[in-house]
Residue, then its C-alpha position, 0 to 999 in steps of 0.5 A: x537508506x538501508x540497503x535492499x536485498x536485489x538491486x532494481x532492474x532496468x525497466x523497459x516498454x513501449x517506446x513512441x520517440x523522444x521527448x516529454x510528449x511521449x514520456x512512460x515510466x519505464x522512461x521516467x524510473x531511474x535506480x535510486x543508487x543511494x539518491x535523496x532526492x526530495x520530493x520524488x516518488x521512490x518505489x520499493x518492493x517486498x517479495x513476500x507471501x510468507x504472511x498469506x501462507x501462514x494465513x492459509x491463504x493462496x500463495x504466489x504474492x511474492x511475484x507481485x512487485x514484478x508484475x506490477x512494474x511491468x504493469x506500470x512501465x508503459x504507462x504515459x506521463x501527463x508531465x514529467x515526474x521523477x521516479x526513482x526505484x529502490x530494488x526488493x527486500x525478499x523474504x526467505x526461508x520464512x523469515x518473515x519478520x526480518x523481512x519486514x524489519x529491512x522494509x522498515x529501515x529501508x521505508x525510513x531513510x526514504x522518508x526522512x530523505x523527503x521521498x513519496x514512497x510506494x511499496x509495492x506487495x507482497x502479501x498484505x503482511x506488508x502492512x507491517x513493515x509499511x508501518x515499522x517505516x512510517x513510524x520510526x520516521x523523524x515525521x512521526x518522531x517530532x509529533x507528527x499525528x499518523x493516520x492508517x488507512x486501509x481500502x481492504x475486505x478484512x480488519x487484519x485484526x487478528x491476535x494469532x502468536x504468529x505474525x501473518x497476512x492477517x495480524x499487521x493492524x493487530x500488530x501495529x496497535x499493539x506497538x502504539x500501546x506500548x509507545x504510550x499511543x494510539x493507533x489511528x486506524x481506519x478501513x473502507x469496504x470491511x465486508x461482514x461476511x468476511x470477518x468474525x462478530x470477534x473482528x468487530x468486537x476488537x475494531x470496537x476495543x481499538x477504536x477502529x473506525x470503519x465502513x462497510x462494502x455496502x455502504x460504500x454505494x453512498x457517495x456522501x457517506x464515503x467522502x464524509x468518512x474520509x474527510x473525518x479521517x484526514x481531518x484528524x492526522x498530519x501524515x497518512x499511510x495509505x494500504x490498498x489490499x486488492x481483494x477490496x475491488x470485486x472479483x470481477x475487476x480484481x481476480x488476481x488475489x488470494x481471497x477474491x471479493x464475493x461484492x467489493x467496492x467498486x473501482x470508481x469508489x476506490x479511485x475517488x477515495x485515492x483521488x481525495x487522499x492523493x490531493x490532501x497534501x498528508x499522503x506520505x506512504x503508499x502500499x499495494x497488496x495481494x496481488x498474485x499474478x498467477x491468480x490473475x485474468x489477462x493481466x486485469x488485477x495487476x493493470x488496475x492496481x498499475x492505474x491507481x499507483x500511477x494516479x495516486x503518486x502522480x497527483x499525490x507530488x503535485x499536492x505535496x507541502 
């Protein structure tokens, strides 16, 4: 693996005693130090939120991978797991896409070492480098068909000259284009309000399948659209952007959602994922703890990497 730019810390919470009758993450997480470790769950962070600042959005998403390990280490384990953290790639003096350059090379040697990898966010700029690792990886390379799903308000769709928040899928289809591919891409809970009639025409051209915050209150029609999307893709990167929840659940964000998605859709949506057996690539965006109410954004996002990975390697091929 490519090397990260901070070493993982130690992690640490509350402690009940010895034994897997007691076990949390914070007793579970060990540095990863160079392992390859087949089939375990590796963490990795990018401390970034140079892509929502380009967005104009509201920054503070770079202290998000702290807050959400912190969220995460005093959660118990059903069973033990092995979980591994890779440390942080940081983003500085704005170079954004070297950032997600060294994401990439890092998320690539996880994958192809047989790692279930999660990143954790970082501003939703890392979609990208998600995606640079997933895509160079020897999966793909031997004809693995690669699915993107993202659970997100916004299409992040746009063309701008300058790499954001806001242009990783744009991004992402552009590179497939020119590797003589298509990008299989598609997001639960677009809300209309929250994108141009020019978003939409664009999801259209690119063959973006989607579906819309208020059709995400039929269960039927939710488990159908995913059901379609795994049935056609080998290996599956899964995005969450947390201004998908409402604001209520999710006020720890750069835009908070006016309607959102529900948590229970979300959690069933990640449950289906999670046991399909094709989830290979886990990220979570946009958290901004300084944005956050009584830690609820970061403890709700901590819940959902936790049933995601957990259920996700008991379901691995």
């Amino acid at each position: 693996m490519s090397r990260v730019d901070l070493a993982p810390t130690a992690w640490s919470g509350r402690d009940d005693g010895p034994g897997d009758e007691h076990l949390r993450w914070h007793g579970a997480v060990a540095p990863l130090e160079g392992r390859t470790d087949s089939g375990a769950g590796v963490l990795i962070g990018l401390r970034s939120d140079e892509g929502v600042r380009r967005n104009k959005g509201r920054t503070g998403a770079a202290a998000g991978p702290a807050a959400l390990r912190a969220a995460l280490a005093s959660m118990s384990l059903a069973a033990p797991v092995r979980l591994f953290d890779a440390g942080d790639v940081e983003v500085a003096d704005e170079d954004l896409e070297g950032g997600q350059a060294r994401l990439g090379s890092a998320v690539t040697g996880l994958l192809d070492a047989g790692s279930l990898v999660t990143v954790l966010g970082g501003g939703h700029e890392v979609a990208y480098g998600s995606y640079l690792g997933i895509s160079n990886s020897a999966a793909v390379a031997s004809g693995a068909r690669l699915g993107v799903l993202n659970l997100d308000a916004h299409f992040d769709l746009r063309s701008d000259a300058r790499p954001s928040s806001g242009t990783p899928f744009r991004q992402m289809a552009d590179r497939e284009t020119a590797l003589g591919r298509a990008l299989d891409y598609a997001v639960l809970g677009i809300s209309q309000p929250s994108n141009t009639a020019a978003l939409f025409a664009t999801a259209a051209e690119l063959g973006v399948r989607h579906l819309l915050d208020d059709d995400c209150a039929n269960p039927a029609a939710v488990e159908s659209f995913i059901d379609e999307f795994l049935g056609g893709v080998d290996l599956v990167y899964l995005t969450i952007d947390l201004d998908v929840l409402p604001a209520a659940v999710a006020p720890g964000v750069s835009a908070p959602a006016a309607f959102g998605v529900p948590l229970e859709v979300i959690q069933r949506v990640c449950d289906q994922v999670a046991t399909s057996g094709k989830l290979a690539l886990l990220d979570v965006a946009e958290l901004n703890p300084a944005l956050d109410v009584d830690n609820r954004t970061a403890r709700t996002a901590a819940r959902l990497i936790h049933r995601i990975v957990t259920t996700a390697i008991d379901h691995r091929a």
